[in-house]
N, C-alpha and C positions, 0 to 999 in steps of 0.2 A: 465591776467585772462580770457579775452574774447578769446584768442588763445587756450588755456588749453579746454574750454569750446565747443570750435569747433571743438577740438580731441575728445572729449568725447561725446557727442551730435549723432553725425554722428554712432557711435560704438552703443551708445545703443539703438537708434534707429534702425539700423539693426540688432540690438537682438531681437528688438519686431517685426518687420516686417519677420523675418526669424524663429522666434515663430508662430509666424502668422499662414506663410507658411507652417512651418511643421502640425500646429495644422488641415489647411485645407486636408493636405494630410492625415493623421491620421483618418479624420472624411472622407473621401471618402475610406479608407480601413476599417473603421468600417463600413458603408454602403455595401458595397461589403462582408462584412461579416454577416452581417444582412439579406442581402437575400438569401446570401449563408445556413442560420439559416432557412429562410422560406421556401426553396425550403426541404431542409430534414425533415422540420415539414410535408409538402404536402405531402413528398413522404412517411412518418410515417403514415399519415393521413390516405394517397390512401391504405396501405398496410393492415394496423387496419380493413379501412372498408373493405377490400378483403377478410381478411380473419373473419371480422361478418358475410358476407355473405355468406361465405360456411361451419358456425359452425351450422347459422339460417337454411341453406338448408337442413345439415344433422339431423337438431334437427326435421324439417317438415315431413322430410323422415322415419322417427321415432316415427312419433306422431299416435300413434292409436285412430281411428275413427268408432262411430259408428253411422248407420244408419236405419231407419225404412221404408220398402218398402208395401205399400200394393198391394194384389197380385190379391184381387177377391177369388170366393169360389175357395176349395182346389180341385175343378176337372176340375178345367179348365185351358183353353193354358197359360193366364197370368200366374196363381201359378206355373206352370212347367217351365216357363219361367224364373221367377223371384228367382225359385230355381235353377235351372241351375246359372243363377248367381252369386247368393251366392254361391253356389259349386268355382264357377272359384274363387273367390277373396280368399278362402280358398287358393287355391291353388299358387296364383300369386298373391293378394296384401293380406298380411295375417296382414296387418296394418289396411284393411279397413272391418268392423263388420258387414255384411247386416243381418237384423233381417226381414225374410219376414212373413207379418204378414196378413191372411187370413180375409178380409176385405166383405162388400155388397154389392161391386161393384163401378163403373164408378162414379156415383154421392155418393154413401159414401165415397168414394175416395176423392172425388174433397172438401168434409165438412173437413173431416181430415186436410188435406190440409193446407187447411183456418185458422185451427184452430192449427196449427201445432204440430199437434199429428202422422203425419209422416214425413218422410220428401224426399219421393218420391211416385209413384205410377204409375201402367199401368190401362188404364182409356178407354172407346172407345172417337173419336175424336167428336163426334156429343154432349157432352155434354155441358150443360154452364159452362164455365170455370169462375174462377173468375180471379180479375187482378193481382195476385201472381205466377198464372201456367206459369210456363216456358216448353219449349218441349225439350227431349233430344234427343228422335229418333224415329220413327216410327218403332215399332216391323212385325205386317204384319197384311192382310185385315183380318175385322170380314164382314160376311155377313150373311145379312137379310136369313131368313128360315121359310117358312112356309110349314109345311107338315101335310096335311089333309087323313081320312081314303080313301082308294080308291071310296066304296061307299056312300061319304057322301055328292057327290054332286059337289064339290069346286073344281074348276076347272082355279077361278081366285080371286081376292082381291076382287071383287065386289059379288064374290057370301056368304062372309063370315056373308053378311047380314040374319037375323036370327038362328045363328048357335051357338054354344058352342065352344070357343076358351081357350086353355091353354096357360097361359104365364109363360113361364120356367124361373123356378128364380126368388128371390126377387128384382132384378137389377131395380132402380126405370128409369133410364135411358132407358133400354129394352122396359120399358111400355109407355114410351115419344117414343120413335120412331115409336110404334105399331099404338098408334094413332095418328101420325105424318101422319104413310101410310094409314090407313084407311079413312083418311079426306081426304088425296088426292083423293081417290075414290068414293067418296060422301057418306062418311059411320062414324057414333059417334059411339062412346061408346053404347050408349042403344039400337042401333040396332042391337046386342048378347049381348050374357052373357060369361064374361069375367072372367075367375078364375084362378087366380096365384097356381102353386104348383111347385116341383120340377122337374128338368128334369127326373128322370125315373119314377116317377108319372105320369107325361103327357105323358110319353110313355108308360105307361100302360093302362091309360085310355082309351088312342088312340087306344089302342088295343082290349080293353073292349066294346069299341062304350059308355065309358063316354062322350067324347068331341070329336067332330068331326074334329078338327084341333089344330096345336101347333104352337106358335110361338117363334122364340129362334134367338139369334142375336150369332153367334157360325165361326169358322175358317171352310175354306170345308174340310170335311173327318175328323171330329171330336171325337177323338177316343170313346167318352162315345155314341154319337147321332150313332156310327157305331155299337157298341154293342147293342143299344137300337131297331134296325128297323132290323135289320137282320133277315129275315124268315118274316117281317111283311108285310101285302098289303096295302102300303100306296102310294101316290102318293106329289111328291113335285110340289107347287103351283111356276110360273112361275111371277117375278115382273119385269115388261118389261118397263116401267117407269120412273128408276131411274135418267134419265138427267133431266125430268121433275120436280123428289124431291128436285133436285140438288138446284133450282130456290129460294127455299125455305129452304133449309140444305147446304151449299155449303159444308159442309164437305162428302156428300155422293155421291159415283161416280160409274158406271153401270162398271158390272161383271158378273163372273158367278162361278157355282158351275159344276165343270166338272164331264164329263160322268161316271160313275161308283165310285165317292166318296166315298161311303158305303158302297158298294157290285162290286164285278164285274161279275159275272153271278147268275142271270141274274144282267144285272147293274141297279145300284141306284143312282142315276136320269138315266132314261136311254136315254139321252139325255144332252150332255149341253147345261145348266136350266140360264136363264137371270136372275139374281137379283140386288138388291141394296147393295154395299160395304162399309162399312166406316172403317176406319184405327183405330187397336188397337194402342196407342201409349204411350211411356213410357215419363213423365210428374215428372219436381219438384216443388219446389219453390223459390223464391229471397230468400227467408232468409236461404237457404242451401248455404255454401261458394263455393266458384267460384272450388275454388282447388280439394272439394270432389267429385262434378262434374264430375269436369274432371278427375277424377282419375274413376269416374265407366263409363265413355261415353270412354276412352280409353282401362279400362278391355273389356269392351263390342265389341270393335272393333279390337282388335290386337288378341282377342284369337274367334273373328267370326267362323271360323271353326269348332273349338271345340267346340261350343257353339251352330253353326247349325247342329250335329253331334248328342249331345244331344235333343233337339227338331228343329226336321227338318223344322218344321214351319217357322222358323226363316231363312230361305233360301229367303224369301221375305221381308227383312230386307232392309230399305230403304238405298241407299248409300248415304255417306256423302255430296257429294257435290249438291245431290238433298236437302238436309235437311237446307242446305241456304239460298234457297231462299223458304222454306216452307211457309204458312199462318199462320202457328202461332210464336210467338217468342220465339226464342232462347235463350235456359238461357245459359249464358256468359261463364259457365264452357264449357258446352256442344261445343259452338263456337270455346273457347281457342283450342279445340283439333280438331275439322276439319278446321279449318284455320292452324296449326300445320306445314305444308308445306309451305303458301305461303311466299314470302320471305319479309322483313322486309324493311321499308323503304330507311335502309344506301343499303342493298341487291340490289333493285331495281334499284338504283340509284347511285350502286359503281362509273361506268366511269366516268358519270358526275363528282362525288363528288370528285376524284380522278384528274379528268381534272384541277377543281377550286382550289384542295389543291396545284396543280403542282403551277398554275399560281400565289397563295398567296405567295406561298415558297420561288418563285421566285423575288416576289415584294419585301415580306420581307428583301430578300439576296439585291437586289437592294436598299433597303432604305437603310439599317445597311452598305452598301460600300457606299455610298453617305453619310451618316452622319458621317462616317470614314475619309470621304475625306474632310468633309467642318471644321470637328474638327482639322483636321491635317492642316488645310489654314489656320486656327483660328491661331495657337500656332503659326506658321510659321511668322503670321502679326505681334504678339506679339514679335518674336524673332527680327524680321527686324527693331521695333520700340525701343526695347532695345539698340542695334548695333546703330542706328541715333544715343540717347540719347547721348551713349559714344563719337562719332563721334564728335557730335556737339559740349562736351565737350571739343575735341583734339583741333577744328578748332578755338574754341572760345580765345578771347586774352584772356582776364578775366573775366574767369567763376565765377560764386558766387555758393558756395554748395548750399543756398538754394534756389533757381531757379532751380538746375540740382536731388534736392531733391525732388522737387515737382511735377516735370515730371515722375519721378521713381515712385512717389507714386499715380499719376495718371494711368500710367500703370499697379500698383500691385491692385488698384481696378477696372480695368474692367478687371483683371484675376480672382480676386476672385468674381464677378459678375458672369460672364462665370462658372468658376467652379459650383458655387451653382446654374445655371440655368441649366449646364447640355450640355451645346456645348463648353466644352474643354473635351476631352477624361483624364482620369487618369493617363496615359502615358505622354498627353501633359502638363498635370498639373505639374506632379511632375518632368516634362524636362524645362518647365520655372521656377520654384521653384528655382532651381539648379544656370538657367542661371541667373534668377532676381541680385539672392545673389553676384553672379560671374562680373557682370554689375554693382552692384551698390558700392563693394569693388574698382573695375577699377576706375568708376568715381571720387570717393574721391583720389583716389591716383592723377590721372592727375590733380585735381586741385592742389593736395598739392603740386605736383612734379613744376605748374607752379607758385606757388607762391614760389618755392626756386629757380626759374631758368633755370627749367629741361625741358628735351624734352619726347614727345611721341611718340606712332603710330598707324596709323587711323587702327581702324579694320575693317575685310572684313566678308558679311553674308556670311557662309557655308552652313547654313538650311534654 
């Protein structure tokens, strides 16, 4: 009974140990297929979102926009300017809508603004901004103008004392700068009389001997102010001052109104005239998205040409990489596109990043051959320790199966240890598996062989 029981025992225990086995091997080719599962979900994943991204791009690129630009009254440089514009995006972005919309100027501009009833504007730069104005670029200088009758005396800023001055345009900004420069000269308000009208109003009166001088914040050679004086005798007042206003406006910086602006014979100024400049400049807001921005700071600048062709004004259009380090901020669309060029952090930094991938690559390949090699020592130990087992079985007078069992099963748990930790390769695994089975069939037989009599032979490691 106990002999039957030793044949039997031994067999179905290497049923369940070589169930075992296979179930380990089974569950390390399910693993290998599970990642093999993950890796095509990522690569599904990578592809989905590859191609979100360029359905989202084409859908942006498509997306019609409109926008509200205020221009200033309809006869001046801004409105031609801001119409020019609109003309080009007809023409080249016909996704993007400019509705320019004829506004009271630089400080009615900057309320709009605020109040977001546009959502950009050409504005002069000496205005108070609020903290929503972003700058998109500077269009080109407006400069101070004062032009008095020939004989009415004025000859400088300080003679305007007692006189009748016209202020062209309701531009409430125009009349903040007039007596910005009047204080500079030690002169208020009440020391004339001050009367707002139109600009070919004041150039009639001027001509009438209503008002003895005009003042007008205007581009030099301004086509209406050049219709207006032609054939008149007027004489333009000299503001030689302006680094001094500067102290107190830093947006204003000394210029001039060159020799024959108006006229060229005889010329008008017939001299170039020193005055005060300050920068007409085109202006949005934060709550315009970055993208619309940049989409009219790029119209603006890839079709320049065309654009300074239409109003030549525009010929002193600030270049972009002045506009960076400007004093006012930059709104972030306007940036996106003259940063456009510089190159991007991986850019700046390929060699480098390209030196360290070399050197990771290589670590990598260095680790994965070394843990190839200590998995392969691993299985090797295991093999050498099986080969004993048997050996020691041959050498032994009288082996006991369960003594030479328990060693065997010592073995197959710090293989399956190994396995589930991950330093036996699956190669090595399922080559002790093999051997295990192969080893512990041998073992039973030399016992049984030496308990009928028999002989054996010591086996020798090959691996």
């Amino acid at each position: 009974m106990w002999e039957e029981l030793s044949c039997i025992m031994p067999s179905t225990r290497n049923d369940r140990v070589s169930q075992r086995l296979s179930g380990l091997g089974k569950q390390a080719s399910r693993v290998r297929f599970d990642i093999n599962r993950m890796l095509l979900a990522l690569l599904l994943f990578t592809a989905a979102f590859t191609v979100g991204l360029l359905v989202k791009q084409q859908l942006d690129a498509n997306k019609e926009t409109t926008i509200i630009i205020g221009a200033g009254d309809a006869g001046g440089e801004s409105f031609a300017i801001i119409t020019a514009i609109e003309q080009l995006a007809r023409k080249y972005a016909p996704n993007l809508h400019i509705i320019v919309a004829e506004t009271g100027g630089s400080q009615a501009n900057i309320d709009l603004l605020e109040r977001d009833l546009i959502d950009a504007a050409a504005i002069q730069a000496n205005v108070s901004l609020v903290p929503k104005v972003r700058l998109i670029t500077q269009l080109y200088p407006d400069t101070y103008q004062l032009i008095a009758r020939a004989n009415a005396g004025v000859e400088s800023v300080a003679d305007l004392s007692g006189k009748t001055v016209a202020l062209s345009g309701t531009s409430e900004a125009q009349r903040t700068a007039f007596l910005e420069l009047i204080e500079h000269y030690g002169l208020r308000e009440t020391d004339m009389r001050l009367i707002r009208m139109s600009e070919a109003g004041a150039s009639w009166e001027l001509d009438n001997g209503g008002v003895d001088a005009k003042f007008t914040i205007r581009a030099p050679g301004n086509s209406v102010l050049r219709e207006q004086l032609r054939g008149r005798d007027v004489v333009f007042v000299p503001i030689d001052q302006a680094d001094a206003l500067r102290l107190n406006q830093s947006t204003i910086e000394s210029g001039i109104i060159p020799r024959g602006s108006y006229q060229g014979s005889p010329p008008i100024p017939p001299t170039d005239l020193q005055t005060a400049v300050v920068p007409r400049i085109l202006v949005s807001s934060t709550a315009v998205d970055d993208e619309i921005v940049e989409t009219l700071t790029r119209l603006i600048y890839d079709h320049r040409r065309e654009l300074t062709e239409a109003v030549p004004l525009l010929g002193f259009m600030t270049e972009t990489d002045e506009l960076l380090s400007a004093r006012l901020p930059l709104h972030e669309g306007a940036r996106a596109y003259y940063t456009r060029d510089d190159p991007g952090f991986l850019q700046e930094n390929a060699e480098v990043l390209a030196f360290y991938l070399t050197i990771v690559a290589g670590m990598v390949s260095l680790l994965l051959r070394l843990n190839g090699r200590r998995q392969k020592a691993r299985s090797d130990e295991y093999t050498r320790e099986l080969l004993r087992i048997y050996n020691d079985a041959v050498d032994d007078a009288a082996p006991t199966l369960s003594d030479y069992r328990n060693r065997l099963m010592a073995v197959f748990a710090d293989v399956v240890r190994d396995a589930e930790a991950g330093t036996l390769s699956s190669n090595g695994f399922d080559f002790l598996s093999f051997t295990w089975d192969e080893i512990n069939d041998a073992v039973q037989e030399v016992i049984e062989s030496k308990a009928s009599g028999g002989r054996v032979r010591i086996a020798e490691a090959t691996r």
